[in-house]
KEKE-3310 file (N, C-alpha, C; in steps of 0.2 Angstrom, whole numbers, plus 5000, padded with zeros to 4 digits):
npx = (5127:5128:5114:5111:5118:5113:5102:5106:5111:5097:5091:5096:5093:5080:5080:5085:5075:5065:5068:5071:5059:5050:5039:5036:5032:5025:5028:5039:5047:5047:5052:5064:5071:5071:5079:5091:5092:5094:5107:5117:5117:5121:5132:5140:5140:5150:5160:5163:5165:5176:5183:5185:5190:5203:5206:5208:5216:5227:5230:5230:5243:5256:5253:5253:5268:5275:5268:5277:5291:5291:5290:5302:5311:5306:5310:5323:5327:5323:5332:5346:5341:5340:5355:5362:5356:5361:5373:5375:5370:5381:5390:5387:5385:5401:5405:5398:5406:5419:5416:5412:5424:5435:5427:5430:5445:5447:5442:5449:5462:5456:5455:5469:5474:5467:5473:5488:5490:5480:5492:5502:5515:5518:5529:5532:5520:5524:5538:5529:5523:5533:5539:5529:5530:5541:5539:5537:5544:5550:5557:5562:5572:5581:5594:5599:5595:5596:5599:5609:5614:5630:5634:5649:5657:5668:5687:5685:5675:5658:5650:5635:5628:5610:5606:5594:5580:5563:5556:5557:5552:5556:5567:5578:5588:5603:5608:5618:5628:5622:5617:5607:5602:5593:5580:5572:5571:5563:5556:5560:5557:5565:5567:5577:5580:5587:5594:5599:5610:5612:5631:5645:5655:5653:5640:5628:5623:5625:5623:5614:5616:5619:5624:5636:5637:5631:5618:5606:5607:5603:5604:5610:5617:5620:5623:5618:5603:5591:5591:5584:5586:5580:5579:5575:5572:5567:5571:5576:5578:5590:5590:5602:5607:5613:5610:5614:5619:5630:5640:5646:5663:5669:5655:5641:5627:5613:5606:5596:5583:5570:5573:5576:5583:5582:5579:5573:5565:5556:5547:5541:5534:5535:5546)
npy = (5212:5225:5231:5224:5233:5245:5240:5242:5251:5258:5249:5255:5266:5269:5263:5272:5280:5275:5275:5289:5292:5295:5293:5282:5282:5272:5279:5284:5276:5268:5279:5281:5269:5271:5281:5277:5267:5278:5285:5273:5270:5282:5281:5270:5275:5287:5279:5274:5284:5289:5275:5275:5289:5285:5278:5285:5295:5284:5281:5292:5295:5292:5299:5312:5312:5309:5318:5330:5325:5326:5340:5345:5340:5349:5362:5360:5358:5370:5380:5375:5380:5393:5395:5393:5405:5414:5413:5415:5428:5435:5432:5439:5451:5453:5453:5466:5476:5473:5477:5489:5496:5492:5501:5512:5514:5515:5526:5536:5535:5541:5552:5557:5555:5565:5576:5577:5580:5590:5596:5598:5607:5623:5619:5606:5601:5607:5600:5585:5589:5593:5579:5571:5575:5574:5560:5560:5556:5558:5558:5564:5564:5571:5568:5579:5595:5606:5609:5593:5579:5568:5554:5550:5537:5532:5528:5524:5522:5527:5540:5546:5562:5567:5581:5589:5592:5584:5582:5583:5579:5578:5582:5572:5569:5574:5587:5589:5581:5569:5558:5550:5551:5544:5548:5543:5529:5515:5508:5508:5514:5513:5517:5516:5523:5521:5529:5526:5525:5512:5506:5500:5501:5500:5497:5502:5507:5505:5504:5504:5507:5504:5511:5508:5495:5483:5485:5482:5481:5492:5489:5487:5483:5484:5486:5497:5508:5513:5512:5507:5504:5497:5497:5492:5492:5487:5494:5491:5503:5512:5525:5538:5528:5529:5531:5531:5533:5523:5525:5512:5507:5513:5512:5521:5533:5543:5559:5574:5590:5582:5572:5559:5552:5545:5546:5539:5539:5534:5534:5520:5516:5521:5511)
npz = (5354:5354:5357:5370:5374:5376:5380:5395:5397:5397:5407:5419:5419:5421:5433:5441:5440:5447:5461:5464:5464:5452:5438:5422:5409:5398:5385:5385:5389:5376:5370:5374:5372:5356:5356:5360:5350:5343:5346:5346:5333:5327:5334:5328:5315:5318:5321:5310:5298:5305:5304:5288:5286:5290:5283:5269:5272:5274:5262:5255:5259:5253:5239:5246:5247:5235:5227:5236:5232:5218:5215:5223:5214:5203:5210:5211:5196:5193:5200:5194:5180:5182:5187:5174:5167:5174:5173:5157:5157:5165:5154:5145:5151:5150:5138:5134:5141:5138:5124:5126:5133:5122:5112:5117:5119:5105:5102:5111:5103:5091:5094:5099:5088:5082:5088:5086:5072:5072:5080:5070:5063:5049:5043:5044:5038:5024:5024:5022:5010:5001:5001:4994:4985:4980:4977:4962:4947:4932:4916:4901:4884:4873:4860:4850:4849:4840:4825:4818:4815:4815:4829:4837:4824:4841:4849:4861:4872:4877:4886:4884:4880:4883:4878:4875:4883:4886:4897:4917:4928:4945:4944:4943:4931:4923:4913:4909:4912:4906:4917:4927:4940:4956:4965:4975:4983:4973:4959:4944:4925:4909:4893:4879:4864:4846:4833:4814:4803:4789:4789:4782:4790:4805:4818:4824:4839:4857:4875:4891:4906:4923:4937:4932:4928:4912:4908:4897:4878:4864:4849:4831:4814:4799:4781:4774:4771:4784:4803:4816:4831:4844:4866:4885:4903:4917:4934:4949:4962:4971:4982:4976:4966:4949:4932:4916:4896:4887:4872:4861:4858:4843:4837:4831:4830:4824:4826:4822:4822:4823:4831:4835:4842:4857:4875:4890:4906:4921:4935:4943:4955:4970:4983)
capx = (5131:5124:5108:5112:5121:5107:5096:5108:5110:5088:5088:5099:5089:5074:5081:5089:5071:5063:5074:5068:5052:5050:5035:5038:5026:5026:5029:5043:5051:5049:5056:5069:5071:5071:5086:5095:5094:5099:5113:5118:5120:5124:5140:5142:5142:5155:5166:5162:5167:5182:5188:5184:5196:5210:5208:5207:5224:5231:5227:5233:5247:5260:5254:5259:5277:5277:5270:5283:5295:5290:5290:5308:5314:5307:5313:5331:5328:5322:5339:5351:5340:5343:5361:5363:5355:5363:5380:5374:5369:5387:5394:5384:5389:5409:5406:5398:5411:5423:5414:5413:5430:5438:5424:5434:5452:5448:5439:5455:5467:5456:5456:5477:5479:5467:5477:5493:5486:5483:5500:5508:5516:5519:5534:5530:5516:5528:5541:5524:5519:5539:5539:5525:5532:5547:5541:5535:5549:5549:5561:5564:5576:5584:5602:5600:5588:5597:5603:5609:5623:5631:5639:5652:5662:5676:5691:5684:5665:5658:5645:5632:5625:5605:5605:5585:5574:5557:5551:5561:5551:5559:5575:5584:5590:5605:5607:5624:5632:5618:5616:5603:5601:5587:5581:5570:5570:5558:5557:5558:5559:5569:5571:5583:5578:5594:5592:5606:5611:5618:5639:5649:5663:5651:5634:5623:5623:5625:5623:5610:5621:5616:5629:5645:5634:5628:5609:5605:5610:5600:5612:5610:5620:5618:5629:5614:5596:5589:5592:5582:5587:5579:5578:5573:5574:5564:5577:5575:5584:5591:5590:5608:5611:5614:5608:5615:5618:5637:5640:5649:5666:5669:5650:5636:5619:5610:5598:5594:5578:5567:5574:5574:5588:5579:5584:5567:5564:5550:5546:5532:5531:5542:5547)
capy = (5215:5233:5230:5223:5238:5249:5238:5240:5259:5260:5248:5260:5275:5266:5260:5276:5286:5274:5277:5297:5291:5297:5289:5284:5280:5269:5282:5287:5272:5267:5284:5279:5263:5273:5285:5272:5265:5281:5284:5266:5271:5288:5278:5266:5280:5291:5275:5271:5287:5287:5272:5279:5294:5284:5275:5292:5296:5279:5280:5298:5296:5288:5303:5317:5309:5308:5326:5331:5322:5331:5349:5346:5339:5352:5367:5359:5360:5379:5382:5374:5386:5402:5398:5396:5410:5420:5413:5420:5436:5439:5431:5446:5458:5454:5456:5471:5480:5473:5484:5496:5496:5493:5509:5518:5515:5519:5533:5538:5533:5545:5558:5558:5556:5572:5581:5576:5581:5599:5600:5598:5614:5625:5615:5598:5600:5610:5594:5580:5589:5590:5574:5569:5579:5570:5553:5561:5554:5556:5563:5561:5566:5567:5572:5585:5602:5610:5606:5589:5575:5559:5555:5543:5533:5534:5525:5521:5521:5537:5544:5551:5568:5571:5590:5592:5587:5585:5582:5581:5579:5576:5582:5566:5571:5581:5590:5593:5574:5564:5554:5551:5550:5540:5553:5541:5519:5513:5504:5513:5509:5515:5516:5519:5523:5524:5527:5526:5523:5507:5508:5494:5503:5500:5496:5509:5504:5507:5501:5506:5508:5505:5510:5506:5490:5485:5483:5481:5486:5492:5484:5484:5482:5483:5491:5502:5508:5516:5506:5511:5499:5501:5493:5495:5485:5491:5492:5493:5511:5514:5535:5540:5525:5532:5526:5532:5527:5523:5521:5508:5510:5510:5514:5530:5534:5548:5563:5580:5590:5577:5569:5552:5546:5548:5540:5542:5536:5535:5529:5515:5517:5519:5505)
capz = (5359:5353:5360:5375:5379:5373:5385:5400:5397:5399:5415:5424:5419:5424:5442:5444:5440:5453:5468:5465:5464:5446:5436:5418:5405:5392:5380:5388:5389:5370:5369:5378:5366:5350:5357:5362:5345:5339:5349:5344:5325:5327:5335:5322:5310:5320:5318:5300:5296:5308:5299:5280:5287:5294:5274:5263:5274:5273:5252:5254:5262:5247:5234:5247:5248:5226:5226:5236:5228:5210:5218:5226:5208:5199:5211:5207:5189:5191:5201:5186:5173:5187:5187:5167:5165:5178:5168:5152:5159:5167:5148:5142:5152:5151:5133:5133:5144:5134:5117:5127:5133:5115:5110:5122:5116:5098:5104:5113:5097:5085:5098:5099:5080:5077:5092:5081:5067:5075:5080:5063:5060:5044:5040:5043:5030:5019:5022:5018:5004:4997:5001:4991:4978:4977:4974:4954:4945:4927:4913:4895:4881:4866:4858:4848:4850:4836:4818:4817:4814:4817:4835:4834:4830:4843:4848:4868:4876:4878:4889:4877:4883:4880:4879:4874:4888:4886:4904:4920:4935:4951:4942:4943:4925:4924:4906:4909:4912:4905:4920:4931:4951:4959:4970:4980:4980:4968:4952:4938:4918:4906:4886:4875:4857:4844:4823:4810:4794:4788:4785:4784:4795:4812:4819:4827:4847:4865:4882:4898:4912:4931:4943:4928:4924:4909:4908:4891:4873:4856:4843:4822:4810:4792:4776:4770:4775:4793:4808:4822:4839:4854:4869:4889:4906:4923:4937:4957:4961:4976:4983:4974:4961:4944:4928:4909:4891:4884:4865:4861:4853:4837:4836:4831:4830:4819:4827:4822:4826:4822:4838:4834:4847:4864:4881:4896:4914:4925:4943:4942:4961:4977:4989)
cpx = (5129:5120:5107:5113:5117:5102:5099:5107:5102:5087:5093:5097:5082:5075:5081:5081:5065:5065:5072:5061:5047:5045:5036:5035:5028:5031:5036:5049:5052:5052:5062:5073:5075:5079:5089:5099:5098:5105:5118:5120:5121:5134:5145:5143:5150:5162:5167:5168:5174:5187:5189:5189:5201:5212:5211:5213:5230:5233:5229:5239:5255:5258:5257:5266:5276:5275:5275:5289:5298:5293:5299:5312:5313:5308:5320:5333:5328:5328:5342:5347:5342:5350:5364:5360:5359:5372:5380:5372:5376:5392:5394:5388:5396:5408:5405:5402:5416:5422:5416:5422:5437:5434:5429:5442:5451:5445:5446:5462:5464:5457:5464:5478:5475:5471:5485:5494:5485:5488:5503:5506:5517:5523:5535:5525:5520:5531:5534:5521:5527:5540:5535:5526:5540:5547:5536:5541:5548:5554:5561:5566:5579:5591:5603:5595:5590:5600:5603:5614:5622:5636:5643:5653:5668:5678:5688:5676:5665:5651:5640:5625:5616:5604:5598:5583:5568:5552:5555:5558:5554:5567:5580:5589:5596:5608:5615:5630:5628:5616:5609:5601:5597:5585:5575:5572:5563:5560:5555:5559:5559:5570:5574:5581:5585:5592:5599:5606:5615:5625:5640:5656:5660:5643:5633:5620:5626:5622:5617:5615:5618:5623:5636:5644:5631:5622:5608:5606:5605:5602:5606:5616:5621:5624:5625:5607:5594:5590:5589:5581:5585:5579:5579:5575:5568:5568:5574:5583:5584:5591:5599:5612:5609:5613:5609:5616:5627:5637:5648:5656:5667:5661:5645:5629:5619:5603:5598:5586:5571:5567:5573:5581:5585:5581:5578:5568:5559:5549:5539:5528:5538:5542:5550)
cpy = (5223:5233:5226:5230:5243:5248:5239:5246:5261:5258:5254:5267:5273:5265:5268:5282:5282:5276:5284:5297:5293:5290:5290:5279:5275:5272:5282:5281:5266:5272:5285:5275:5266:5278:5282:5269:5270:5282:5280:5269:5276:5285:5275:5272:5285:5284:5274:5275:5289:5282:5273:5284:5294:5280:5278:5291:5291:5281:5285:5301:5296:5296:5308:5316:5312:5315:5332:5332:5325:5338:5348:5346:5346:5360:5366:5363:5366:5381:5382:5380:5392:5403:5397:5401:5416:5422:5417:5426:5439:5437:5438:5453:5460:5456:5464:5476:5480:5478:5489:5502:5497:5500:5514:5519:5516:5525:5540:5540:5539:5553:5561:5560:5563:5576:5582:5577:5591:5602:5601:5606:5617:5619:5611:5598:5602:5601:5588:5581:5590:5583:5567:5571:5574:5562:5554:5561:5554:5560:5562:5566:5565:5571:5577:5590:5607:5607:5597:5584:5569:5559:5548:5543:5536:5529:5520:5522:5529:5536:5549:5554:5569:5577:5592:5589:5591:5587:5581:5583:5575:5581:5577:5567:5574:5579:5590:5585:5571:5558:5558:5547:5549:5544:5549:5532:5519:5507:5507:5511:5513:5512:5519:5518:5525:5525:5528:5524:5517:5509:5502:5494:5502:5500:5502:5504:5508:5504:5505:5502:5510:5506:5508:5500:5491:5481:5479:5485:5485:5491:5483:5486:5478:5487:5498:5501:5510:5510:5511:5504:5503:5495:5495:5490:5492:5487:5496:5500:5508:5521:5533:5534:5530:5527:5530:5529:5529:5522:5519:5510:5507:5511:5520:5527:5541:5552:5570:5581:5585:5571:5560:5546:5548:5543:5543:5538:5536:5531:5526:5517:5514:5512:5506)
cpz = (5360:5357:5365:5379:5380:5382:5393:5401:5401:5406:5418:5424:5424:5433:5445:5445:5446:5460:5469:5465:5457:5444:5428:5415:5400:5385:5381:5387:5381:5367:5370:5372:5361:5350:5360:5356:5340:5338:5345:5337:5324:5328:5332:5317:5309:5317:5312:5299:5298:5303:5291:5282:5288:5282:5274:5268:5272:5265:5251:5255:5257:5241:5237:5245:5239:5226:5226:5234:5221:5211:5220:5217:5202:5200:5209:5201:5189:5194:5196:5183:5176:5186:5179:5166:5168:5174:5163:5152:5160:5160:5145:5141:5150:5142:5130:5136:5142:5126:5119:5130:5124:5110:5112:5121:5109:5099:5105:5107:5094:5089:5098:5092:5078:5082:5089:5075:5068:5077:5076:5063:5054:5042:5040:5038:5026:5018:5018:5013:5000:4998:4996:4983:4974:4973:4967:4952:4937:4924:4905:4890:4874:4864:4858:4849:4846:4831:4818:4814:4816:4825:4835:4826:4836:4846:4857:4866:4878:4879:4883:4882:4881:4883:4879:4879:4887:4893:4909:4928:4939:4950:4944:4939:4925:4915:4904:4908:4909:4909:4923:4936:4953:4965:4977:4977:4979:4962:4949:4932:4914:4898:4884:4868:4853:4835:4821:4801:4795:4787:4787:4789:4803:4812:4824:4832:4853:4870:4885:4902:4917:4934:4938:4927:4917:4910:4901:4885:4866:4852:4835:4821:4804:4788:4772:4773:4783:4797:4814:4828:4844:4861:4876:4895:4912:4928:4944:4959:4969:4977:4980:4968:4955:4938:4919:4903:4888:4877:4865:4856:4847:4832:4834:4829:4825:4825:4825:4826:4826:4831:4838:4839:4853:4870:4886:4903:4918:4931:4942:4949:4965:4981:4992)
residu = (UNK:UNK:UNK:UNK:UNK:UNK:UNK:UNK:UNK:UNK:UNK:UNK:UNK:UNK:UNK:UNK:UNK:UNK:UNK:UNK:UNK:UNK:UNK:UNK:UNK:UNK:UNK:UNK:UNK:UNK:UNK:UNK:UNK:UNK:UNK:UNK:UNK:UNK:UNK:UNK:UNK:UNK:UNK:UNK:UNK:UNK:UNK:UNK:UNK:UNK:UNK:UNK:UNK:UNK:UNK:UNK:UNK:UNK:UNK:UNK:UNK:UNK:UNK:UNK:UNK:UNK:UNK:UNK:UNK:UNK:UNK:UNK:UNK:UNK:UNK:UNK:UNK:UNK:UNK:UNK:UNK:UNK:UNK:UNK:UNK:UNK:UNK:UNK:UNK:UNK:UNK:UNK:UNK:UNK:UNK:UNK:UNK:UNK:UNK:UNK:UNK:UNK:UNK:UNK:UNK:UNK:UNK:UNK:UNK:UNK:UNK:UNK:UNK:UNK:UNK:UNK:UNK:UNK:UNK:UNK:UNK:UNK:UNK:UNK:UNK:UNK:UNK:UNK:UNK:UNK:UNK:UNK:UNK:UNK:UNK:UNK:UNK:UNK:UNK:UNK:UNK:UNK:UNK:UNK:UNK:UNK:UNK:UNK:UNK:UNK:UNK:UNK:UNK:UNK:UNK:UNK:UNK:UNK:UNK:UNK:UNK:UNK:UNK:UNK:UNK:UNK:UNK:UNK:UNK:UNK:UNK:UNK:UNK:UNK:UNK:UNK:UNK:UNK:UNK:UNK:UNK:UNK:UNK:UNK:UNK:UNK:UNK:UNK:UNK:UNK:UNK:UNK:UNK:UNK:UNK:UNK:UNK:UNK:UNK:UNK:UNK:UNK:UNK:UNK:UNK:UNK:UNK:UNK:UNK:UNK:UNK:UNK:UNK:UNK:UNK:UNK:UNK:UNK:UNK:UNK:UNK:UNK:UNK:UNK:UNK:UNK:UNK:UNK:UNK:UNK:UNK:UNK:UNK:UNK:UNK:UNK:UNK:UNK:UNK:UNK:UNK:UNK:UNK:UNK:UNK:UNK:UNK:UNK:UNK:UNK:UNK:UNK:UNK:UNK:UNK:UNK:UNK:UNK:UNK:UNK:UNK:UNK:UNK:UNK:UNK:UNK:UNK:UNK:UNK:UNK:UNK)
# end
């Protein structure tokens, strides 16, 4: 069919170079022939490749779409990462403006307490350093501070005076009654040291007294020989309770300068 059409193409040149009067050689007319032929597979070629172009598209077509496909999925993914990240950026931030925020309130705080701190006046430290004075609580004591004797018996209970004081910080102590006044609340603790001679007419004792309580008592009782009873207790004071030592009646103790009857107190610490 090619080469028909090839042959039908040549006569019509040929007829056509007749009618003008055109003369047309041998050569010319295998010349004719050969580019005819060419033409011919030139054409076939244009299509070949035509159809091999329309394949590679055909056969090209399916991975576009899947390329796509991928790129679309994996801008997705890149958004979700953008917007965690974006989250943990603003988590970030809210914390650090919070630091910086809680920076800035202690910042403020230590600024007021040194500004409160510069205001105290003369007298306010005076009062926090009496203050401070006050909660040194100690005392101790003993009967006698000159010569020496027996105290007791007698027929009641008797407050028994220590006149010698060895130490009386805070001045809880008083010299004069034998009592002592809790000049802050604390817990404080307290002995009683008594000595004596045996008799058989009475034992060598006495009481610690809280408040017109009794606490506890040093108690012997022998017909011959030293007697030296002691005994103690640590007691929750209130500011203004009172705490001294009663001899029991019918009772005595023995002290000269030796000092061997002593009564102490001391603040452990305030509450």
């Amino acid at each position: 069919m090619k080469t028909c059409g090839a042959l039908l193409v040549l006569l019509c040149c040929l007829a056509d170079a007749q009618l003008r009067g055109d003369t047309i050689s041998d050569n010319d007319i295998t010349h004719q022939g050969h580019y005819g032929e060419a033409e011919t597979r030139e054409d076939e070629g244009d299509r070949t490749e035509t159809a091999a172009t329309v394949c590679n598209q055909q056969t090209c077509q399916p991975d576009i779409h899947t390329l796509l496909r991928e790129m679309s999925a994996l801008v997705a993914e890149q958004r979700v990462e953008l917007r965690y990240t974006k989250t943990q950026m603003d988590a970030i931030e809210a914390r650090l403006r919070a630091s910086e925020n809680k920076a800035e309130t202690m910042e403020n705080r230590l600024r007021a307490n040194q500004a409160v701190n510069l205001n105290l006046t003369g007298s306010q430290v005076e009062k926090l350093w009496r203050d401070r004075e006050e909660r040194k609580v100690s005392f101790s004591t003993s009967v006698q501070s000159s010569g020496g004797g027996h105290n007791g018996p007698f027929s009641a209970k008797t407050t028994v005076i220590f006149r010698h004081v060895f130490t009386n910080i805070g001045n809880g102590y008083n010299a004069s009654t034998g009592v002592f006044t809790a000049p802050v609340r604390g817990v404080y603790h307290f002995v009683l040291f008594l000595h004596g001679y045996g008799h058989q007419s009475g034992p060598v004792a006495a009481s610690l007294r809280k408040n017109g309580e009794k606490v506890v008592s040093p108690y012997s009782w022998q017909t011959s020989g030293n007697m030296t009873p002691s005994n103690g207790a640590s007691l929750l004071l209130e500011v203004g309770d009172v705490v001294y030592v009663q001899l029991w009646a019918n009772a005595w103790f023995f002290d000269n300068i030796n000092h061997h009857t002593t009564f102490s107190g001391h603040l452990l610490f305030p509450m």
